[in-house]
N, CA, C and O atoms as CSV, one atom per row, in Angstrom:
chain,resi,resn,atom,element,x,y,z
A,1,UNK,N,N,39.474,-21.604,-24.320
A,1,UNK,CA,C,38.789,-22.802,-24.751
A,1,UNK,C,C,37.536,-23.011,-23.920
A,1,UNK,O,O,37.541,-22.688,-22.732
A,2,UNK,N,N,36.624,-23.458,-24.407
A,2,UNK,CA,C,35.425,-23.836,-24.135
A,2,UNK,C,C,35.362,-25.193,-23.407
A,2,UNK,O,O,35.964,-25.981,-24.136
A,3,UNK,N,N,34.945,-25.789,-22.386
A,3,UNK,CA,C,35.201,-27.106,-22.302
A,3,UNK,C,C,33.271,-27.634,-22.246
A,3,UNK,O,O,32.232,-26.980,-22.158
A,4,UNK,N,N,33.558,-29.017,-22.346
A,4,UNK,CA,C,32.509,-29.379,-23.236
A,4,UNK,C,C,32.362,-30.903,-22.700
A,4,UNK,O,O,33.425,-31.246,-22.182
A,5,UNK,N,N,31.356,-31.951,-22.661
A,5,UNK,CA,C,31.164,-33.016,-22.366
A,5,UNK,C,C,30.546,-34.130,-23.640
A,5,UNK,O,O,29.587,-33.923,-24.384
A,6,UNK,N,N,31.222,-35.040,-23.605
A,6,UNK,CA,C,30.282,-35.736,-24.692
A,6,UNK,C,C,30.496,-37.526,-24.376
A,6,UNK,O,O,31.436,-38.235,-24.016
A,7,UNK,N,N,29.121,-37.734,-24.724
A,7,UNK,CA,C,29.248,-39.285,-24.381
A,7,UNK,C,C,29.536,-40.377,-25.708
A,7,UNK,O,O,28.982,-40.400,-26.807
A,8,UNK,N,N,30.381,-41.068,-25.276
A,8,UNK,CA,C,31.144,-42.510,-26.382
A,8,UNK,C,C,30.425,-43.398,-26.277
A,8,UNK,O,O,29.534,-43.143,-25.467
A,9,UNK,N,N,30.359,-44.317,-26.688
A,9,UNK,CA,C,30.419,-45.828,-26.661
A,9,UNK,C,C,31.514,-46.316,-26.202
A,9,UNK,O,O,32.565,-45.676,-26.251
A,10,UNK,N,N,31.412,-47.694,-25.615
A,10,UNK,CA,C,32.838,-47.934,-25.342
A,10,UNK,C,C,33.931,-48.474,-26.419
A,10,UNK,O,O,35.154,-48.343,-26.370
A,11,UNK,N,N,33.586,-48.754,-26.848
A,11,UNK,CA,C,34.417,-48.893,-27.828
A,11,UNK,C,C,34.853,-48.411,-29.023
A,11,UNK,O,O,35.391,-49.076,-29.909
A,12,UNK,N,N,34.550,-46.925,-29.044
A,12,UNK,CA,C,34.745,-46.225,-29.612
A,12,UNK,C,C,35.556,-45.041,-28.694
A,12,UNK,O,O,36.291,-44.180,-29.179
A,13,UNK,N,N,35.252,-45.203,-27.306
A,13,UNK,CA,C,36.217,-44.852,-26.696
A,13,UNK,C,C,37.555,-44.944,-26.746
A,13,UNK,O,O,38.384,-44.036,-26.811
A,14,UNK,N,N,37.790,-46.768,-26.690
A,14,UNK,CA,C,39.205,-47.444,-26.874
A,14,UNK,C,C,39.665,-47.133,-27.928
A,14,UNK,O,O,40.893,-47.048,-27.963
A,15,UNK,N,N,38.957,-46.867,-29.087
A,15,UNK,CA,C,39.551,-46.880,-30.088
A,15,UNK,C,C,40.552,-45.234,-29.781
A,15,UNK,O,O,41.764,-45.065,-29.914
A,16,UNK,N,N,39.597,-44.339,-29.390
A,16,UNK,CA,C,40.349,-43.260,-29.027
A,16,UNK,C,C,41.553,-42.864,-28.393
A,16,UNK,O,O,42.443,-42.137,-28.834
A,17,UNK,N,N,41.451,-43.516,-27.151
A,17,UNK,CA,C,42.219,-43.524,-26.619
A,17,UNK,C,C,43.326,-44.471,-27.255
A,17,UNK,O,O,44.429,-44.001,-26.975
A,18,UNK,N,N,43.413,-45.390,-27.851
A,18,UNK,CA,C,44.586,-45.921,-28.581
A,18,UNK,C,C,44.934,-45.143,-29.558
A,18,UNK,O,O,46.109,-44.812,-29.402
A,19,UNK,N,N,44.374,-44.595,-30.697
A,19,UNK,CA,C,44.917,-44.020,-31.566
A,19,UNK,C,C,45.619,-42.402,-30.611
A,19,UNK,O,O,46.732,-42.062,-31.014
A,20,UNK,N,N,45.082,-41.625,-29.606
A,20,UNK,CA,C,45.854,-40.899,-28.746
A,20,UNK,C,C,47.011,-40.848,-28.300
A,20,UNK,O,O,47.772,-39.931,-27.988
A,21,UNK,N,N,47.079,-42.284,-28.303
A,21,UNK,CA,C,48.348,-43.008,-27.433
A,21,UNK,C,C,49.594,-42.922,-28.627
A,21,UNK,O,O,50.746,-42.589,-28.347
A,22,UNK,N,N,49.204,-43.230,-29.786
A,22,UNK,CA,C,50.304,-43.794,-31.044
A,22,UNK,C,C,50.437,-42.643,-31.489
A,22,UNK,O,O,51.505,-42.491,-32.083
A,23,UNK,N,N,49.415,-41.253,-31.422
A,23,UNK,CA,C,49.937,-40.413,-32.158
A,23,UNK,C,C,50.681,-39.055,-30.507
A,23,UNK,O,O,50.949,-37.856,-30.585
A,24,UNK,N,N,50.747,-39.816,-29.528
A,24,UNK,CA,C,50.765,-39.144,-28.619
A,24,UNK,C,C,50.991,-37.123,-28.251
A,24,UNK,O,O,51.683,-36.114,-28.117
A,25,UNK,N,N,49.330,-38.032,-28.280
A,25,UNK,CA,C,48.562,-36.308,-27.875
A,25,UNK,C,C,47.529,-37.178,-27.279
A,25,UNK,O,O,47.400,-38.394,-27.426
A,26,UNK,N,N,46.634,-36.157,-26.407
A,26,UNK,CA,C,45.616,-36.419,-25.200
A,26,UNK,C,C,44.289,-36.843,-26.074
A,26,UNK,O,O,44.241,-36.673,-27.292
A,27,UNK,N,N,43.352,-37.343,-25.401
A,27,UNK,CA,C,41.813,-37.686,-26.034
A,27,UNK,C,C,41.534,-36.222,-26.877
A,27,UNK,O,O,41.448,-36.006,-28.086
A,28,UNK,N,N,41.436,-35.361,-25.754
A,28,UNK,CA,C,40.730,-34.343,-26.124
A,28,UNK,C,C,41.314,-33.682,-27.409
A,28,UNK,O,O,40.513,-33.131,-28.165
A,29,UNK,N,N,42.825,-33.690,-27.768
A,29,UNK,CA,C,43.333,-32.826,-28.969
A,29,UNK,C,C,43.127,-33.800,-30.238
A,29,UNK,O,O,43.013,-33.490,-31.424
A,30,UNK,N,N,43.114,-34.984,-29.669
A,30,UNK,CA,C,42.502,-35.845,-30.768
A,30,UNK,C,C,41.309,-35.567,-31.658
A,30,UNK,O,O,41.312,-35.505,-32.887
A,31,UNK,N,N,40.117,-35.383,-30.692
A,31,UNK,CA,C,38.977,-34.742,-30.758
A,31,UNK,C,C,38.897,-33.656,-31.546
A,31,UNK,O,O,38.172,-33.439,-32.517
A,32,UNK,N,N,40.478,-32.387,-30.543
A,32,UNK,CA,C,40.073,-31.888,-31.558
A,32,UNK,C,C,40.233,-31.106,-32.876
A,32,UNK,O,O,39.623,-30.204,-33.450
A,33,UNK,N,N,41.693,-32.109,-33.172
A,33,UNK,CA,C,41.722,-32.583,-34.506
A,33,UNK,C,C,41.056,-32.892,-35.302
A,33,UNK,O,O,41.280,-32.452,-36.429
A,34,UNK,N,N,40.198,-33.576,-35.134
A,34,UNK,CA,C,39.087,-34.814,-35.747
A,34,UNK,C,C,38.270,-33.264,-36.285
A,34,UNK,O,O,38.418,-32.533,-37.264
A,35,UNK,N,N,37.429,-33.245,-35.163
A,35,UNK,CA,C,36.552,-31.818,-35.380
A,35,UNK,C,C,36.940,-30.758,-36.341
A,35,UNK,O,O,36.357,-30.154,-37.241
A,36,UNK,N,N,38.126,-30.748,-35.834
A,36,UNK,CA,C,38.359,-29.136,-37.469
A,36,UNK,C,C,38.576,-29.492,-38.765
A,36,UNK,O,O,38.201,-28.876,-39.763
A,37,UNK,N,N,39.567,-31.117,-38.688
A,37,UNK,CA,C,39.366,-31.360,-40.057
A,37,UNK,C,C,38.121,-32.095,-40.479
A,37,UNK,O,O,38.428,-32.674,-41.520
A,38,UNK,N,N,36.911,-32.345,-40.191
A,38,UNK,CA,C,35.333,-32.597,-40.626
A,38,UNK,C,C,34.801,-31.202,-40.776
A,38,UNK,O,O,34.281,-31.012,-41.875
A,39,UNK,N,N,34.797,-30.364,-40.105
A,39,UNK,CA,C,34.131,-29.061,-40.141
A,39,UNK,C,C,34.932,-28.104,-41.455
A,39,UNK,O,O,34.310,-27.407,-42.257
A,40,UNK,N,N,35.969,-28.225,-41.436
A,40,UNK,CA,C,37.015,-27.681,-42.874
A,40,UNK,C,C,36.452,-28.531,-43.694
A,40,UNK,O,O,35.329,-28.045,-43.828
A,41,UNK,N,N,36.488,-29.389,-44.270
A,41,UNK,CA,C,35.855,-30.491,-45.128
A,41,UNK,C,C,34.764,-29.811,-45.490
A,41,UNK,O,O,34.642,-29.036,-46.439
A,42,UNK,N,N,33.668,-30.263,-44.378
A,42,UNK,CA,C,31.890,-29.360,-44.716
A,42,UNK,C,C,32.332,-28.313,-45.421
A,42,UNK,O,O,32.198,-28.324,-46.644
A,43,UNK,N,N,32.808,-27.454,-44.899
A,43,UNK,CA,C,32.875,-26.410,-45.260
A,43,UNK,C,C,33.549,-26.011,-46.764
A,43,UNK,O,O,33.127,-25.038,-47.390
A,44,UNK,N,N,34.601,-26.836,-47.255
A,44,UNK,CA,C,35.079,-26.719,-48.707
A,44,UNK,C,C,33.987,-27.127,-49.453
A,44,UNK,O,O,33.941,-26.656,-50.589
A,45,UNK,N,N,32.948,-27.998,-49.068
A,45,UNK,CA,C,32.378,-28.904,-49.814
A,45,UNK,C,C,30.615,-27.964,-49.672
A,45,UNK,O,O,29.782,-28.168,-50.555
A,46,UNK,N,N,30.413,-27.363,-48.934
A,46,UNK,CA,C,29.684,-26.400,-49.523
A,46,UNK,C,C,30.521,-24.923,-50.348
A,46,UNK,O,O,29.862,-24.288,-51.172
A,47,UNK,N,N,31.499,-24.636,-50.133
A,47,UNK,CA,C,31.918,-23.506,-51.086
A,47,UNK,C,C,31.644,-24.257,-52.448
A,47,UNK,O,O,30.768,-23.871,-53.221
A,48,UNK,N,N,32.397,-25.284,-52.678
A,48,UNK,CA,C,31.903,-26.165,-54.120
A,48,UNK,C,C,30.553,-25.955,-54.487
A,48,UNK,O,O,30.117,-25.369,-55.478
A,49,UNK,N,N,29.922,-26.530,-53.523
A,49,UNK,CA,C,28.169,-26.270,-54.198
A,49,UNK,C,C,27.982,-25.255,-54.362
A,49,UNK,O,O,27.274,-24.933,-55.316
A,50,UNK,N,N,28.587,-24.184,-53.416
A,50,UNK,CA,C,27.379,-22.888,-53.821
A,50,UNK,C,C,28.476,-22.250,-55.218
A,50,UNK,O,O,27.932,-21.401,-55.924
A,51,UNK,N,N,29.737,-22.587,-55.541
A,51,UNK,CA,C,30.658,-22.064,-56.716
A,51,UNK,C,C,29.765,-23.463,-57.937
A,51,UNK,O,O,29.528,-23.014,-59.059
A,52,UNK,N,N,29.493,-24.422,-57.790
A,52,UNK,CA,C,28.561,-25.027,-58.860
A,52,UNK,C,C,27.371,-24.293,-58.944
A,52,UNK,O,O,26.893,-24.230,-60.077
A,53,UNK,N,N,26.792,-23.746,-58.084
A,53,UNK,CA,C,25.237,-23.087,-58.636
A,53,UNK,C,C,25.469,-22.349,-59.344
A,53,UNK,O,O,24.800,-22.396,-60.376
A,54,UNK,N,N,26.398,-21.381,-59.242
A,54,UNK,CA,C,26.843,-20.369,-59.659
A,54,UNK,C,C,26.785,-20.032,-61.792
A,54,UNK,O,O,26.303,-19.257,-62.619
A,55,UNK,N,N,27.644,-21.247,-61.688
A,55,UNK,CA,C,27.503,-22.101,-62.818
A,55,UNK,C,C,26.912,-21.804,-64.150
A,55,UNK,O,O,26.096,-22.718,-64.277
A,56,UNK,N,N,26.837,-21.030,-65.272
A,56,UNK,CA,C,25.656,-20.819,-65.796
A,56,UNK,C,C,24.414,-19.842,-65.447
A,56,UNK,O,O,23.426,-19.427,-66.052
A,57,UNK,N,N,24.874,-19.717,-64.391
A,57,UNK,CA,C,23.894,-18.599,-64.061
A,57,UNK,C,C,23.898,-16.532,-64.699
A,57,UNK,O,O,23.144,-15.579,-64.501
A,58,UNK,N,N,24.927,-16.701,-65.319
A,58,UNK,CA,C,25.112,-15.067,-65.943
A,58,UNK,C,C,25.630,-15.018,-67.025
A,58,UNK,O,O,26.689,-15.635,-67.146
A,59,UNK,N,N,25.142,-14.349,-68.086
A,59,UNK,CA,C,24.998,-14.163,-69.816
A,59,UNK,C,C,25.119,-12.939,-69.931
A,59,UNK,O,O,24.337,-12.045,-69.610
A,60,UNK,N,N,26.587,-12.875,-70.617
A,60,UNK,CA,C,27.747,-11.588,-70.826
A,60,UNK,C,C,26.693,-11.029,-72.269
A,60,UNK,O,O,26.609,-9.871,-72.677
A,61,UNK,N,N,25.944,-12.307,-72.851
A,61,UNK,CA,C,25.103,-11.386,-74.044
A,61,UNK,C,C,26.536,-11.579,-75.322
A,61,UNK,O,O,26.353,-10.919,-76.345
A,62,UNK,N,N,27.402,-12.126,-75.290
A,62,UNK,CA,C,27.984,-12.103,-76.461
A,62,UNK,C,C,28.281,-13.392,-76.818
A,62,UNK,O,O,28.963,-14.088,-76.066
A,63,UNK,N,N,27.833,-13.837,-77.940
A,63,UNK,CA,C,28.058,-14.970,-78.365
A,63,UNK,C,C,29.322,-15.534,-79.130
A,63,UNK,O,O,29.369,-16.292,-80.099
A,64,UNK,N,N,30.294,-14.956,-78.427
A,64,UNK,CA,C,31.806,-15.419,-79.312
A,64,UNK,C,C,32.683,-15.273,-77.852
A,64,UNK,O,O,33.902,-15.396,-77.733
A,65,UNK,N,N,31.940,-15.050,-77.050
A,65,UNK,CA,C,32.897,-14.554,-75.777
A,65,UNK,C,C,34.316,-15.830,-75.163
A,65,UNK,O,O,35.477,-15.556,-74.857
A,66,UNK,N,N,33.871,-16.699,-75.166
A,66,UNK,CA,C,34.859,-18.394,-74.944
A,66,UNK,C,C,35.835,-18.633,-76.226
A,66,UNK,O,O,36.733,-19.474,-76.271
A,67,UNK,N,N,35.480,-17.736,-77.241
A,67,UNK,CA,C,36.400,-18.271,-78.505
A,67,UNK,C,C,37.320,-16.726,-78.384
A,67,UNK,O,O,38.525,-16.831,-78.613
A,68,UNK,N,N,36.787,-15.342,-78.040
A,68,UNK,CA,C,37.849,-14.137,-78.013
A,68,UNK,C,C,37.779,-13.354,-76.822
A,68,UNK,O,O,37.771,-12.124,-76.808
A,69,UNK,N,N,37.731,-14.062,-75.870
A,69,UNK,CA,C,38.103,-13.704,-74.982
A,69,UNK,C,C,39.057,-12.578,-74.253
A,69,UNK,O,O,38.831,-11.696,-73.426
A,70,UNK,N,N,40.048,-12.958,-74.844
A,70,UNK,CA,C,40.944,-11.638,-74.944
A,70,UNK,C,C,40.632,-10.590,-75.535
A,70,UNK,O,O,40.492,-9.633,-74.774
A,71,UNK,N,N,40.435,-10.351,-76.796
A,71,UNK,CA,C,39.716,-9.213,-77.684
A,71,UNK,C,C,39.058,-8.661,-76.165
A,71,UNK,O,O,39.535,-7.820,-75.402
A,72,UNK,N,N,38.098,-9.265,-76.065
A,72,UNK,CA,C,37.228,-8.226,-75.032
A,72,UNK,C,C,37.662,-7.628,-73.970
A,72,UNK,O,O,37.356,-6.485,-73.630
A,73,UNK,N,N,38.799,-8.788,-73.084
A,73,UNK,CA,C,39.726,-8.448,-71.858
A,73,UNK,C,C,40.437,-7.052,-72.129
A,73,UNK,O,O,40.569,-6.261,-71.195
A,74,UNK,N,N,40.906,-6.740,-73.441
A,74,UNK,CA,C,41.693,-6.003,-73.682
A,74,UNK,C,C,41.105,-4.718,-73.796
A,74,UNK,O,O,41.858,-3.752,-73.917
A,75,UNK,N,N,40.166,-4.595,-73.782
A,75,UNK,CA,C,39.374,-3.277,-74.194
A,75,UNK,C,C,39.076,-2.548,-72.801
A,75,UNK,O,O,38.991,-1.333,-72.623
A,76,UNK,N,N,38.927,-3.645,-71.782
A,76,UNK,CA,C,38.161,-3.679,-70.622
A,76,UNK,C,C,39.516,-2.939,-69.960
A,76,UNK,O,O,39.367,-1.763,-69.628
A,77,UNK,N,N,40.550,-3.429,-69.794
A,77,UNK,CA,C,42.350,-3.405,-69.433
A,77,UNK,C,C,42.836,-2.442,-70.212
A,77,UNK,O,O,44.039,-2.182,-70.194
């Protein structure tokens, strides 16, 4: 582990340290809890965007492809 410094407010401190207390684990695993599930989050939430760009972006060229789908799967298989 990396150790690391960061400055609170105070009362955002307390708040920490109380919710630490109720779920009893230390400031720091609180932290860094907090941290992986925001950074997992970001992170689903750009896979979304870049799987929305995606979107429309490529033309198989057949215009029946969503209605026989299979027909074609099957040829391919």
């Amino acid at each position: 582990m990396i150790r690391t410094q960061i400055q609170l407010e105070a009362d955002t401190y307390s708040q920490l340290k109380t919710s630490a207390s109720k779920l009893g684990c230390s400031i720091s695993e609180l932290v860094r809890r907090s941290l992986k599930s925001t950074l997992t989050q970001e992170n689903a939430g750009s896979t979304l965007a870049n799987s929305l760009k995606a979107i429309g972006r490529y033309r198989s060229g057949l215009g029946d492809l969503a209605k026989n789908h299979d027909s074609y799967l099957t040829d391919e298989w």
